[in-house]
N, C-alpha and C positions, 0 to 999 in steps of 0.2 A: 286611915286617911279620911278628913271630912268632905262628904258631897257637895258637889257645889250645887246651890238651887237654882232651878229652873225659871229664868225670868216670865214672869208673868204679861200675861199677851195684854195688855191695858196700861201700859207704862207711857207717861208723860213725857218725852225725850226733848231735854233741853240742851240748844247747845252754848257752848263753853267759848262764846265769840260774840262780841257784835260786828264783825269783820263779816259780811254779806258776800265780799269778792274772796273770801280765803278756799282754798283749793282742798284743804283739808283740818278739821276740827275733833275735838272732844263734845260725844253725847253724854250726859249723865240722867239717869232716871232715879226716883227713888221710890221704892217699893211700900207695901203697905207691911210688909212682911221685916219690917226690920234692916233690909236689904238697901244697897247702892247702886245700881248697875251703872258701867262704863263702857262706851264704844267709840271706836271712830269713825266717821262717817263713808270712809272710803271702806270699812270692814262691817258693814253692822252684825255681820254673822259671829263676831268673836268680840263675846261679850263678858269682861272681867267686873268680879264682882266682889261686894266686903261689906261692913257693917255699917251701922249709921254709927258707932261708935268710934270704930277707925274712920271714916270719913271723917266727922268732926276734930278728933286728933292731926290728922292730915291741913284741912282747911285751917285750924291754930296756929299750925307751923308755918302753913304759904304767909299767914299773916304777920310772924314774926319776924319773916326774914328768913327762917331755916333753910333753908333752900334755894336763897338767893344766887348761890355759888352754881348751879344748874342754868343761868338763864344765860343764852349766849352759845351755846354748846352745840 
C-alpha cells in the first residue's frame, strides 16, 4: 500500500469560496512535491491528498459538467 506524504509545513492554503460568511469550506494547497493537498476548515488536521495529475483530471470534469448530477445533494 502506498504512503501517503507528509504535507509540508509551508503550504499556501487556499480557500475554495469567496463566500467570507460560509461556516464551513474547502482548503487546497499545492505542494512543490507533485502533491494536492485537501482540507476543510472545520478539520484542518485531516488532510486528504493526490496528484497534480488527478487533480487536474478532476478540475476537467467539474468543468465539463461531469458531476453536475452531485450538486444539490
Amino acid at each position: 500500500m502506498p504512503t501517503t506524504p507528509t504535507p509540508p509545513a509551508n503550504l499556501d492554503w487556499q480557500k475554495a469560496t469567496d463566500d467570507e460568511s460560509a461556516p464551513e469550506y474547502i482548503e487546497v494547497a499545492f505542494g512543490d512535491d507533485d502533491h494536492v493537498y485537501l482540507r476543510t476548515n472545520t478539520e484542518p488536521d485531516n488532510i486528504v491528498t493526490t496528484t497534480r495529475t488527478k487533480w487536474d483530471a478532476f478540475v476537467l470534469g467539474v468543468k465539463a459538467g461531469e458531476f453536475d448530477h452531485f450538486v444539490g445533494l
